[in-house]
Chimera marker file (.cmm) of the C-alpha trace (Angstrom):
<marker_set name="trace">
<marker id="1" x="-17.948" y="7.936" z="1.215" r="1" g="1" b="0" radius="0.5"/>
<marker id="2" x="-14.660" y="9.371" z="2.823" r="1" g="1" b="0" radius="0.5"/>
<marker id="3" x="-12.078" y="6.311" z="3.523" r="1" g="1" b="0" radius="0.5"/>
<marker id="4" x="-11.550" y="6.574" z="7.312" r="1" g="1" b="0" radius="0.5"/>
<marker id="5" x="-10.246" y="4.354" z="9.759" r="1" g="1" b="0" radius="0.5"/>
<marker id="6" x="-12.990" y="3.229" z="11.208" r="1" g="1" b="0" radius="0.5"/>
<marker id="7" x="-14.622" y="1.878" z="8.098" r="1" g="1" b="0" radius="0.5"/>
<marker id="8" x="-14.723" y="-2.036" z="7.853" r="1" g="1" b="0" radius="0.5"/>
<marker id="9" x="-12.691" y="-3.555" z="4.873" r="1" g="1" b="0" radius="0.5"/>
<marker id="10" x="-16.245" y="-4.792" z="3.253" r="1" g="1" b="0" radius="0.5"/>
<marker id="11" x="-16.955" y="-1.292" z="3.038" r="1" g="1" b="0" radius="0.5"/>
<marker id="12" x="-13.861" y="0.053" z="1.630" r="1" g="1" b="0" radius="0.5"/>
<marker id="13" x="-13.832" y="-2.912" z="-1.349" r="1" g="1" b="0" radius="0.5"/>
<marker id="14" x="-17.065" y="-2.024" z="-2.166" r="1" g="1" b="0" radius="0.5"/>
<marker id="15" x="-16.239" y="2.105" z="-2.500" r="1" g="1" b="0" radius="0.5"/>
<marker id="16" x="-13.283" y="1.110" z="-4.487" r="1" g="1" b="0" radius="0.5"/>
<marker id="17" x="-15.303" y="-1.361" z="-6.769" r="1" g="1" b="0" radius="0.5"/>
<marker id="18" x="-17.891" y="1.820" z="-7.210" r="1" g="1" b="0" radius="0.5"/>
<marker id="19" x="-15.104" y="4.235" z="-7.735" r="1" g="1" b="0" radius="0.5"/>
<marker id="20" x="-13.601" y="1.867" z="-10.225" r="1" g="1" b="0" radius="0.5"/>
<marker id="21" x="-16.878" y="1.433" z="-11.670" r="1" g="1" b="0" radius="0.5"/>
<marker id="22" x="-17.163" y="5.354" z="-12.177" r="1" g="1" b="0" radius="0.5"/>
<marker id="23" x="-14.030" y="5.845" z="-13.549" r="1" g="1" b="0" radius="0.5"/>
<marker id="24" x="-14.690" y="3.193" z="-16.102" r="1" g="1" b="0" radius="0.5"/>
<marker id="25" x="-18.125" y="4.795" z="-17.209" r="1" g="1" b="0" radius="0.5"/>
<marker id="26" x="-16.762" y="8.444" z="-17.120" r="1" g="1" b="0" radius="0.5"/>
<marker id="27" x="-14.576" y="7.314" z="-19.641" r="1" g="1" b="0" radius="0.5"/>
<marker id="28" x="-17.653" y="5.326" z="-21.710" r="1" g="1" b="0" radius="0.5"/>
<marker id="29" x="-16.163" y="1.968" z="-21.519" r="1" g="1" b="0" radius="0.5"/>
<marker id="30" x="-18.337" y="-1.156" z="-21.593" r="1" g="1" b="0" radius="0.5"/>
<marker id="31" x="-16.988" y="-3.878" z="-18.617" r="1" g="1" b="0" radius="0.5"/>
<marker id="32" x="-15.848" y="-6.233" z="-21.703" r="1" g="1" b="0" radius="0.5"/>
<marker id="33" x="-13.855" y="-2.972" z="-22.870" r="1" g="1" b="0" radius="0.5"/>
<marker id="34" x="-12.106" y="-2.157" z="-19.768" r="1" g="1" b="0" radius="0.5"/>
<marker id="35" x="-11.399" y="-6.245" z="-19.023" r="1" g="1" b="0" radius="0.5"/>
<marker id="36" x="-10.308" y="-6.491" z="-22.614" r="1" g="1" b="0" radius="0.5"/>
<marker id="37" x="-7.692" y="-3.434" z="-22.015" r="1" g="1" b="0" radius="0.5"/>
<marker id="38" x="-6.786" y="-4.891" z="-18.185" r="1" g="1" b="0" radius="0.5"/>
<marker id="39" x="-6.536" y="-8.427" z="-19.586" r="1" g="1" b="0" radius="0.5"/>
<marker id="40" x="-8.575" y="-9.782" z="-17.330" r="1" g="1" b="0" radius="0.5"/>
<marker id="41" x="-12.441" y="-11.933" z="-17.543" r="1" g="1" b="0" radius="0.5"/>
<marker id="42" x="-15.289" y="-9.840" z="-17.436" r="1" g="1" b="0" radius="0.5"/>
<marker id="43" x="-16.626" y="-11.595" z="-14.404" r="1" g="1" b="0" radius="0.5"/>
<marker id="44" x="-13.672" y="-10.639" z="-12.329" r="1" g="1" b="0" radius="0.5"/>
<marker id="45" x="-14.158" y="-7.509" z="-13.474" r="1" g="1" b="0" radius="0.5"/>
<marker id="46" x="-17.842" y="-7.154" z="-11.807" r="1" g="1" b="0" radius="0.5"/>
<marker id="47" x="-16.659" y="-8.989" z="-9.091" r="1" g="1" b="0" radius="0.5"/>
<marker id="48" x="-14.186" y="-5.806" z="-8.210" r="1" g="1" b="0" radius="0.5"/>
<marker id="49" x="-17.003" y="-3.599" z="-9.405" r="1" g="1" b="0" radius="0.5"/>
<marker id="50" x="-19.200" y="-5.111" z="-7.367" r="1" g="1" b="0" radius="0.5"/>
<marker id="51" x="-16.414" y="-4.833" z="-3.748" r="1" g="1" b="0" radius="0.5"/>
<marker id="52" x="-15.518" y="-8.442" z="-3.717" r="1" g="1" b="0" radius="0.5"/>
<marker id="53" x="-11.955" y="-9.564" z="-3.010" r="1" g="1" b="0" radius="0.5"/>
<marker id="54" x="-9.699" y="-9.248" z="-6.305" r="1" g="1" b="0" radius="0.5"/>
<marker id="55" x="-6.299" y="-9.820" z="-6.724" r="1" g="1" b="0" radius="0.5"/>
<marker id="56" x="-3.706" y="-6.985" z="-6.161" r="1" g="1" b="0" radius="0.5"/>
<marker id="57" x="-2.288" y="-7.362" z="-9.580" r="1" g="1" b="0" radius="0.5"/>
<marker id="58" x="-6.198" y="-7.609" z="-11.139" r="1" g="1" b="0" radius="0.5"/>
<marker id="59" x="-6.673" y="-3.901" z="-9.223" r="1" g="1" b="0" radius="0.5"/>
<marker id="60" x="-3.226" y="-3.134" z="-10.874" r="1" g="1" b="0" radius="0.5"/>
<marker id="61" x="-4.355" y="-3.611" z="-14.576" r="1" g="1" b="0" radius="0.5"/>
<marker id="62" x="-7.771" y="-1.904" z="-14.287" r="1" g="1" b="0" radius="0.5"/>
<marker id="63" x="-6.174" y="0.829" z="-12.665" r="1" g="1" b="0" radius="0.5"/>
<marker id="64" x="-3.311" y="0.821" z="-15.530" r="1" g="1" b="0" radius="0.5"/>
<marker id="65" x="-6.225" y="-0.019" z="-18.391" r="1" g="1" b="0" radius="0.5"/>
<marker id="66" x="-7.664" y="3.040" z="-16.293" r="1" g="1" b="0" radius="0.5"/>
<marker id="67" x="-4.887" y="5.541" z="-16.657" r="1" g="1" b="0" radius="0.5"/>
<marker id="68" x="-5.262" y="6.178" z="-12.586" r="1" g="1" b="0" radius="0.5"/>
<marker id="69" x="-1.947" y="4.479" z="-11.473" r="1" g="1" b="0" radius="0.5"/>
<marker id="70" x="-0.656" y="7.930" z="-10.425" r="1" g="1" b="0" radius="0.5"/>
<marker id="71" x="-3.365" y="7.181" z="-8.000" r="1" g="1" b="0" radius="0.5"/>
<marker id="72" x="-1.456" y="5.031" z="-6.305" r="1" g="1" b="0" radius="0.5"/>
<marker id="73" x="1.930" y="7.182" z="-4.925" r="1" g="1" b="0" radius="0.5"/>
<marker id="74" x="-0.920" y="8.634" z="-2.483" r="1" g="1" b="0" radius="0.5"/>
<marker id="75" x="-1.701" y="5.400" z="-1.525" r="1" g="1" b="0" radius="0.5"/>
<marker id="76" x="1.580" y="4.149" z="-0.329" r="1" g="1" b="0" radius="0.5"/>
<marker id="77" x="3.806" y="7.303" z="-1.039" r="1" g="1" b="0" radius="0.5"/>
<marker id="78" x="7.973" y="6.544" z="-1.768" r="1" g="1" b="0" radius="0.5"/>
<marker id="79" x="9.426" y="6.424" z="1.860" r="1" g="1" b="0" radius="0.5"/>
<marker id="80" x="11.750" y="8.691" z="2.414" r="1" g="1" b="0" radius="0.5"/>
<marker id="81" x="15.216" y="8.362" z="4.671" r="1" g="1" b="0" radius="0.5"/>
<marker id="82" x="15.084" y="11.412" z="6.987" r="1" g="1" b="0" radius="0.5"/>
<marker id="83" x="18.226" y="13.852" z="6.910" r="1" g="1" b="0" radius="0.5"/>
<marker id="84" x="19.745" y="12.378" z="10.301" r="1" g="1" b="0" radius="0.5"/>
<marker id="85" x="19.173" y="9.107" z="8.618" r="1" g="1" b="0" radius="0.5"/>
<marker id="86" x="21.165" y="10.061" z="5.251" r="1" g="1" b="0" radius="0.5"/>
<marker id="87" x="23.929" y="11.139" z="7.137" r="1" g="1" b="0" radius="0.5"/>
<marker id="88" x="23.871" y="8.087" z="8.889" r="1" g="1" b="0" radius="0.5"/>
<marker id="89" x="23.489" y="5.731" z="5.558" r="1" g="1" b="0" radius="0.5"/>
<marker id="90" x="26.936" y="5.144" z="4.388" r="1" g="1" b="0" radius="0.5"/>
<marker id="91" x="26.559" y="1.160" z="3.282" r="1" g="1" b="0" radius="0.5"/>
<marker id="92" x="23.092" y="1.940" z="1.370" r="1" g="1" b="0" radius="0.5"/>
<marker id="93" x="20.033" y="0.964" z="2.750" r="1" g="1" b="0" radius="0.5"/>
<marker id="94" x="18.522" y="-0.494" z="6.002" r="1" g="1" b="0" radius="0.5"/>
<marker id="95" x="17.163" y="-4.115" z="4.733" r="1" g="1" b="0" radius="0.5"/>
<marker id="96" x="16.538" y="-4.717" z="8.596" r="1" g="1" b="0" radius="0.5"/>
<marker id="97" x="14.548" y="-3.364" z="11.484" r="1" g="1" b="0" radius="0.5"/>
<marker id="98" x="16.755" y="-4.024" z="14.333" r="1" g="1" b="0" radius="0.5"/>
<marker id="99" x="15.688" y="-5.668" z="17.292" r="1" g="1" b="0" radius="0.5"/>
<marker id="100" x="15.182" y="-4.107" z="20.862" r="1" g="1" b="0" radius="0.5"/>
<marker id="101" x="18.511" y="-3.657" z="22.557" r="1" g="1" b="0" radius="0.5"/>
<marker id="102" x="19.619" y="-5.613" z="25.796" r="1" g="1" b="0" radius="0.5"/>
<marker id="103" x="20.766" y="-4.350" z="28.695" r="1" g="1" b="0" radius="0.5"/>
<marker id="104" x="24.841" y="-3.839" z="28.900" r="1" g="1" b="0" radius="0.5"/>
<marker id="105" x="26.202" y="-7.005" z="30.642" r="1" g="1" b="0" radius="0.5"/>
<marker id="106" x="27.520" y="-5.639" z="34.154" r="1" g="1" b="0" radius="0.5"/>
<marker id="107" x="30.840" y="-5.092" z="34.366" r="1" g="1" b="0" radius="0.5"/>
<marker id="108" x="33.396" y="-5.769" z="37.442" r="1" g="1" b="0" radius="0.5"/>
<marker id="109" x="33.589" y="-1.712" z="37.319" r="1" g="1" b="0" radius="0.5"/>
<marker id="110" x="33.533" y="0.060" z="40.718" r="1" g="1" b="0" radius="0.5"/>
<marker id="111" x="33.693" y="3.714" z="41.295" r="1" g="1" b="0" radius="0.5"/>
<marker id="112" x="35.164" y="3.626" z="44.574" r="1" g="1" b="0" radius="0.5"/>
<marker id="113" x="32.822" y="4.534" z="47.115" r="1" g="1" b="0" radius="0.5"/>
<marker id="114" x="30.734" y="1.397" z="46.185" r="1" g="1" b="0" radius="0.5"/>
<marker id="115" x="31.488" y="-1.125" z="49.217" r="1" g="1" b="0" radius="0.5"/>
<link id1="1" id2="2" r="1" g="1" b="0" radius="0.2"/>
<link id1="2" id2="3" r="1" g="1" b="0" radius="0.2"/>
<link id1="3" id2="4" r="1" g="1" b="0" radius="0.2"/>
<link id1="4" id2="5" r="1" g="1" b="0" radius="0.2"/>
<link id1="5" id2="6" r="1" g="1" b="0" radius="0.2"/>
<link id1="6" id2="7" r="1" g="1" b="0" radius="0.2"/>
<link id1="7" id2="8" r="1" g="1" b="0" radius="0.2"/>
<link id1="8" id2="9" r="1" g="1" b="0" radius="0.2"/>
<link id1="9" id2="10" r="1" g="1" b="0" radius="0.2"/>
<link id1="10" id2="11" r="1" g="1" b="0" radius="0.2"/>
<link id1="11" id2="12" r="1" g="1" b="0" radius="0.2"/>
<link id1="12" id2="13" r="1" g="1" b="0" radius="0.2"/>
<link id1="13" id2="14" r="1" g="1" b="0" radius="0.2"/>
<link id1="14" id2="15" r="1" g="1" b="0" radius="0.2"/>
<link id1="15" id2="16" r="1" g="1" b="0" radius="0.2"/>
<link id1="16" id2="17" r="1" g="1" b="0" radius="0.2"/>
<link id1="17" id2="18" r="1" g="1" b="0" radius="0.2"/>
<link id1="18" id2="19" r="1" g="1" b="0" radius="0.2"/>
<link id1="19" id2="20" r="1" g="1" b="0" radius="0.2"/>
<link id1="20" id2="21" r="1" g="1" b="0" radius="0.2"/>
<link id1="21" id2="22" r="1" g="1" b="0" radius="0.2"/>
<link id1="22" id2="23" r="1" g="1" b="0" radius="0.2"/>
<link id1="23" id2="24" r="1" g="1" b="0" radius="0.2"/>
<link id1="24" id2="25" r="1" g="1" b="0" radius="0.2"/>
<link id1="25" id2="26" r="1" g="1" b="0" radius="0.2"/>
<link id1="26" id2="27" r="1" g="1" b="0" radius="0.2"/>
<link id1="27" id2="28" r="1" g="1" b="0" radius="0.2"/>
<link id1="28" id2="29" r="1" g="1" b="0" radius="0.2"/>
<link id1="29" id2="30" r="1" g="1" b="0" radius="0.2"/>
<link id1="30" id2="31" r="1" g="1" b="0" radius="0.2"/>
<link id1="31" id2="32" r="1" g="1" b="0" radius="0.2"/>
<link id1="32" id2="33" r="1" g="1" b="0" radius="0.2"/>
<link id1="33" id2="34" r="1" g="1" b="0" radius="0.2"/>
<link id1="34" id2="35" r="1" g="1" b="0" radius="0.2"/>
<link id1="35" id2="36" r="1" g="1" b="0" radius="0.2"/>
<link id1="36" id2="37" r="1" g="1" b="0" radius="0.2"/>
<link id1="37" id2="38" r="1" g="1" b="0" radius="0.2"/>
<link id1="38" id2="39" r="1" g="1" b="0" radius="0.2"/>
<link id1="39" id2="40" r="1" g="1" b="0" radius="0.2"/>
<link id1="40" id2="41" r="1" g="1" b="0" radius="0.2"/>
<link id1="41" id2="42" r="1" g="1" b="0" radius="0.2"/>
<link id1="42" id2="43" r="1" g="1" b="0" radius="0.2"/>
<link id1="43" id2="44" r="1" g="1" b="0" radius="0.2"/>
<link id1="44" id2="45" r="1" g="1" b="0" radius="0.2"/>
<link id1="45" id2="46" r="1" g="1" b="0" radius="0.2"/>
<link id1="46" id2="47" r="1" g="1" b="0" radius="0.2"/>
<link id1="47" id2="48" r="1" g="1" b="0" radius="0.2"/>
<link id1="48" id2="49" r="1" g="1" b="0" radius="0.2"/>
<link id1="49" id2="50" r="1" g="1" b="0" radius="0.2"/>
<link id1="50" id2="51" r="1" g="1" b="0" radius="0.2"/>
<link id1="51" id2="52" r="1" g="1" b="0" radius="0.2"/>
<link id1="52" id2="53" r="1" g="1" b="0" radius="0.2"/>
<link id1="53" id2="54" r="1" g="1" b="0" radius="0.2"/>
<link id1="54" id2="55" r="1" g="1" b="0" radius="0.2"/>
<link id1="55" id2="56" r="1" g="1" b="0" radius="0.2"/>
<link id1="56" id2="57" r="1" g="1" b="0" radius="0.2"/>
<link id1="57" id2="58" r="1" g="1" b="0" radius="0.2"/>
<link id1="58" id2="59" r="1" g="1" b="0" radius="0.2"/>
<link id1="59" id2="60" r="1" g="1" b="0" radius="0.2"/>
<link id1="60" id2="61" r="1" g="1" b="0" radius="0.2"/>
<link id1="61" id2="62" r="1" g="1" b="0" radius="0.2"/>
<link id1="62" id2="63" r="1" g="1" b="0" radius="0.2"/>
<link id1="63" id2="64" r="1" g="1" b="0" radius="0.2"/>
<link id1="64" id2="65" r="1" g="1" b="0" radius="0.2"/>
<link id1="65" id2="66" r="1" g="1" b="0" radius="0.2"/>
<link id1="66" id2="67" r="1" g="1" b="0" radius="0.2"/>
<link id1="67" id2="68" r="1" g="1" b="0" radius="0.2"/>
<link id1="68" id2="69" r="1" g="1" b="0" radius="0.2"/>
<link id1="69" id2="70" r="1" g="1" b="0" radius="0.2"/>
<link id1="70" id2="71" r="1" g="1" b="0" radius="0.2"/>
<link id1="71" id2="72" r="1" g="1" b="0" radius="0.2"/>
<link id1="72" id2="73" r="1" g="1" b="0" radius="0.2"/>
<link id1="73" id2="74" r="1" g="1" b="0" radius="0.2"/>
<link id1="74" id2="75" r="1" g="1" b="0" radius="0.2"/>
<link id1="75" id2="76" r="1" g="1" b="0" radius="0.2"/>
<link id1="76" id2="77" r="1" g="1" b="0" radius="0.2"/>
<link id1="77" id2="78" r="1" g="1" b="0" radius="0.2"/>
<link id1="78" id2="79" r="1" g="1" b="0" radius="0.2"/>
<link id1="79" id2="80" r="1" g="1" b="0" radius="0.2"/>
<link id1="80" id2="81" r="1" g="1" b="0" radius="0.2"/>
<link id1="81" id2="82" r="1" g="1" b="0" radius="0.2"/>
<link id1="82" id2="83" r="1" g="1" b="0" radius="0.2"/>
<link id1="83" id2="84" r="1" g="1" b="0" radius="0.2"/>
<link id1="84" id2="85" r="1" g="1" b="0" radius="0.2"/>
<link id1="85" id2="86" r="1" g="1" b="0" radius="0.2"/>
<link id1="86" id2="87" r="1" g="1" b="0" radius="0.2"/>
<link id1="87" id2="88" r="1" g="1" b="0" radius="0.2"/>
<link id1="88" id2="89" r="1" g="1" b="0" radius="0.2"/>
<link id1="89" id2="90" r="1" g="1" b="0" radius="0.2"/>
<link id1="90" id2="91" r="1" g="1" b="0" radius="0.2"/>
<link id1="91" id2="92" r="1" g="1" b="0" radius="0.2"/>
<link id1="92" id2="93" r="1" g="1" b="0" radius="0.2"/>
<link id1="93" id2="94" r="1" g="1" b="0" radius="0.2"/>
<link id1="94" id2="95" r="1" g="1" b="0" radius="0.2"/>
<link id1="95" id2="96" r="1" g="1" b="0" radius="0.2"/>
<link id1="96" id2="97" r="1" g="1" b="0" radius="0.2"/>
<link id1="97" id2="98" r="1" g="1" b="0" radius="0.2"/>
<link id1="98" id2="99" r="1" g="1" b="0" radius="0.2"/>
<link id1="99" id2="100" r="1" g="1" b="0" radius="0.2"/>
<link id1="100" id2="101" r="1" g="1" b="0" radius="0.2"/>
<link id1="101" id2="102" r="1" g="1" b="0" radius="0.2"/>
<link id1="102" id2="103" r="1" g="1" b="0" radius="0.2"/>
<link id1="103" id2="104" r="1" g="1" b="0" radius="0.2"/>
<link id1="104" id2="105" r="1" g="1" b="0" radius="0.2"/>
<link id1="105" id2="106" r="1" g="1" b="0" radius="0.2"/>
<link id1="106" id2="107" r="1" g="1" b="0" radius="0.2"/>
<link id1="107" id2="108" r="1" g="1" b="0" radius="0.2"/>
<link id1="108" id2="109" r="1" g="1" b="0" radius="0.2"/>
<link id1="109" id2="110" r="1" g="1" b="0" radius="0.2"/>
<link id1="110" id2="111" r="1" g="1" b="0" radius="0.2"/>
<link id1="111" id2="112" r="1" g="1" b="0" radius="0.2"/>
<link id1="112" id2="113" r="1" g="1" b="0" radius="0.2"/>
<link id1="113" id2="114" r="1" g="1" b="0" radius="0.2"/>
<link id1="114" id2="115" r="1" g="1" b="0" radius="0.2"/>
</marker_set>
């Protein structure tokens, strides 16, 4: 199954538990091997086999025990600063988002013709 937007987050645990569960047996590991090498139970193991809610750090170490966390820079690739943006950094980088900007305060500014 092809990981879409559309797909509901049940779904998506449950294709990562299967690929997890392929990647484990392609590489002829018992689940008390691979939870032995991820240092984690083997029932938490089966539970993320089986698509049920793990842990982020529990995905971490399978996928580490795994040798797949190269996986995960196309998951959430480095962001990058575009060019105007690096030109722009000179007191290193934005912690922030900033907030919407308010209207300039009117001034007591006429042009002139203004009555």
């Amino acid at each position: 199954m092809k990981i879409q937007r559309g797909v509901t987050d049940k779904a998506i645990l449950k294709e990562l538990g299967e690929r997890v569960e392929h990647a484990r047996l392609q590489r002829n590991l018992t689940q008390d091997e691979l939870a032995s090498l991820a240092d984690i139970s083997r029932p938490t193991l089966q539970r993320l086999e089986a698509g049920a809610s793990a842990q982020m750090t529990t995905f971490v170490r399978v996928l580490r025990a795994l040798e797949l966390l190269a996986g995960l820079d196309l998951v959430a690739p480095q962001v990058q600063p575009s060019p105007i943006e690096q030109l722009d950094i000179r007191g290193g980088r934005r912690k922030r988002a900033s907030r919407n900007q308010r209207p300039a305060a009117k001034s007591g500014f006429k042009w002139g013709d203004e009555t």
